[in-house]
N, C-alpha and C positions, 0 to 999 in steps of 0.2 A: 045477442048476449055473449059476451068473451066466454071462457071457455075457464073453468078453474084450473090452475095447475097444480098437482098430484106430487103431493111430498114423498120424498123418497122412501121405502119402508126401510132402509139403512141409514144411519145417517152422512153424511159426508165426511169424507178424511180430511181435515187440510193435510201440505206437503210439510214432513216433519223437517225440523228444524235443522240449517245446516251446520255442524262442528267442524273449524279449521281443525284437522290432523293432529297439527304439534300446539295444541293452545294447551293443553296440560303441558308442557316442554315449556310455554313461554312462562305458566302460573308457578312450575319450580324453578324455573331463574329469580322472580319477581321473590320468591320466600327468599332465596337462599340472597340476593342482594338483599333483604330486610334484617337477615340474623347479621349479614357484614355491617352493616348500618350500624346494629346494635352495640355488638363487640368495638366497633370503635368508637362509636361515642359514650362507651364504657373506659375504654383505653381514656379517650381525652378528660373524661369525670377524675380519673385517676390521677392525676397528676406527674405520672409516670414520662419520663423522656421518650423522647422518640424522632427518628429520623423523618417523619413522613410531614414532608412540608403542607399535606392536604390538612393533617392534626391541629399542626400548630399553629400555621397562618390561620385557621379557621377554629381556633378550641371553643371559642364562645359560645358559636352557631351548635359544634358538637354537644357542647355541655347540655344545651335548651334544647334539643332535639326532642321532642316525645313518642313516643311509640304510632301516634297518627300521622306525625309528620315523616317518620320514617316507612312507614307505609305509603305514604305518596312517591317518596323521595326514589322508591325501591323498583317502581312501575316501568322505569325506565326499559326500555324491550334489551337489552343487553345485557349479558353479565359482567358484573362490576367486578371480576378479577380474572384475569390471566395468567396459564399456566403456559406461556411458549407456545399458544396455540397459532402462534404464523412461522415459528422454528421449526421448520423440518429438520435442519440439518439435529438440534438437538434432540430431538422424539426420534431418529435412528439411530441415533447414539445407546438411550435409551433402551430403546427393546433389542440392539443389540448387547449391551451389559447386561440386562436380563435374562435370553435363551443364554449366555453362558454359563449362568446359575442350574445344579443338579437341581438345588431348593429357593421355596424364598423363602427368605428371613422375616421374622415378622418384629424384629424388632426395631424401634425407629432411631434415624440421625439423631445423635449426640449434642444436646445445646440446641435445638430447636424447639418452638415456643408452639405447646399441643394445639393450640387455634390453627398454626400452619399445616399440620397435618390433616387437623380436621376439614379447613375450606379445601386441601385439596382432593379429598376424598370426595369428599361433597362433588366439589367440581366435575369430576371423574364421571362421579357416578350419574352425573345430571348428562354430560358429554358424550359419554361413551353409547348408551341407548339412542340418544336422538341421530349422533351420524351415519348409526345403521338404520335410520327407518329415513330423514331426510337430510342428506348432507348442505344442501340450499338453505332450509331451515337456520340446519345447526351452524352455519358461518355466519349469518346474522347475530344468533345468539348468545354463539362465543367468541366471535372474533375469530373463526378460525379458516385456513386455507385448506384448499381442499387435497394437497399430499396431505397435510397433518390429521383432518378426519378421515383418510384413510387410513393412515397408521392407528389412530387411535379406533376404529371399527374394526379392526383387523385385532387388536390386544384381546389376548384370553383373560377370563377374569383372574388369575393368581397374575398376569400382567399389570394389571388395572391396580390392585390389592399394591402392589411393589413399588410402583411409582408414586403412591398415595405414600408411604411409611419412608421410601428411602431419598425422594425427591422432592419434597414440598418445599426447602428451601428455595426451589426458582417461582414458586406461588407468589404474584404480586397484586396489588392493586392497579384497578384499571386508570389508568391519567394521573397517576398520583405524583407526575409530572406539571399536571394543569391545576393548583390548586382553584385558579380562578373558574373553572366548571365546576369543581365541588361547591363553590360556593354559592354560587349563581344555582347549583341544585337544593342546597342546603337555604337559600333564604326563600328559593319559592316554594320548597316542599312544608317551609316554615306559618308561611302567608298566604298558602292552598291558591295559589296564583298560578291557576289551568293554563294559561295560554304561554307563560313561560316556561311551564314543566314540559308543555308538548315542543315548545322550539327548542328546548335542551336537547326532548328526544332525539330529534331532528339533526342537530349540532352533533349527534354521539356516534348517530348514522353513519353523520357525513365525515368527522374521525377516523371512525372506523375505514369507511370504504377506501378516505386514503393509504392508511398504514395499508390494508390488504392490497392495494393498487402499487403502491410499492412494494411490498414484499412478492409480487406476482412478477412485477419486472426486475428488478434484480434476480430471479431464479431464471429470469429468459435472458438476461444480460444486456437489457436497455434499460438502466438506470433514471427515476423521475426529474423532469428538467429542476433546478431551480425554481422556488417559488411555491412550487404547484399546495395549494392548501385546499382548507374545505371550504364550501360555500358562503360562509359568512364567520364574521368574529366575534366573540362575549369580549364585550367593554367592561 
């Protein structure tokens, strides 16, 4: 006769569950490109002029955008705006104009539109914590090279506070150069079309890694050949 086996008088643990480090780091990029979403397909509802050929070449898409489609739209692992985070030369600039200050001022550039202020504080704030815990992390997620999350791990917070109020003016949108990826994000975030939103991911990656890939050799002083692009093209 087999033998019964003897349930444990504990019960068993399974192995608790594993948390990537920076997955809160990726879930406030993903907000903070939803509130940008929003504010410009606010901007584009407006009717208000504007320079940004992502706007206009695409107002329609912005207009009919709704809050779910912007939610998908936002998942992208990237931050959708750029503050010079592959300028070194400008972020030394910076925090040397800075330590020259007894004080900082807290009052903001003149003629700047308060959304600028705000995405960059934002930016900042989301920035500056992640490239003191992962700077690998944080170059994916802001685009950024690694002198510039240095300087910017190294900024004290009345540093942080000063670039946010006196600097936002260099705060951009990320490709707002390529309206054709906005749009290509904008009609599949529109049409919940998974397998295009993840080749976009992919496409933003592969952007990304060249701008950093050049900006790494121009600071070594081997310039990228001609040509060199990302891995594939949006038609």
């Amino acid at each position: 006769m087999q033998s019964k086996l003897r349930r444990p008088n504990e019960p068993c643990r399974a192995l608790p569950p594993h948390h990537w480090p920076r997955l809160r780091a990726l879930r406030d990029v993903c907000q903070l490109n939803e509130h940008l979403l929003g504010v410009l397909s606010t901007a584009a509802a407006s009717g208000a002029p504007s320079t940004l050929g992502l706007l206009t070449q695409n107002s329609e898409l912005w207009c009919s955008l709704d809050s779910s489609s912007r939610s998908r739209a936002a998942q992208i692992p990237i931050l959708l705006l750029d503050l010079k985070f592959q300028d070194e030369t400008w972020w030394n600039g910076i925090v040397r104009a800075a330590s020259c200050r007894s004080t900082y001022e807290v009052s903001a550039e003149q003629g700047v539109d308060p959304w600028l202020t705000e995405f960059t504080r934002q930016a900042l704030m989301l920035a500056w914590p992640s490239v003191r815990e992962d700077r690998a992390s944080a170059a994916l997620l802001f685009g950024m090279s690694e002198p510039v999350a240095a300087i910017i791990g190294a900024l004290a917070p009345q540093q942080v506070d000063h670039v946010s109020v006196h600097h936002s003016r260099a705060i951009r949108v990320r490709w707002a150069e390529f309206p054709v990826f906005w749009r290509k994000l904008l009609m599949a975030a529109q049409a919940d079309d998974i397998q295009t939103l993840r080749d976009l991911h992919l496409y933003g990656l592969q952007l990304l890694g060249g701008e950093m890939l050049r900006a790494r050799e121009m600071r070594c002083g081997s310039p990228s050949r001609p040509g060199r692009r990302a891995g594939f093209i949006l038609n």
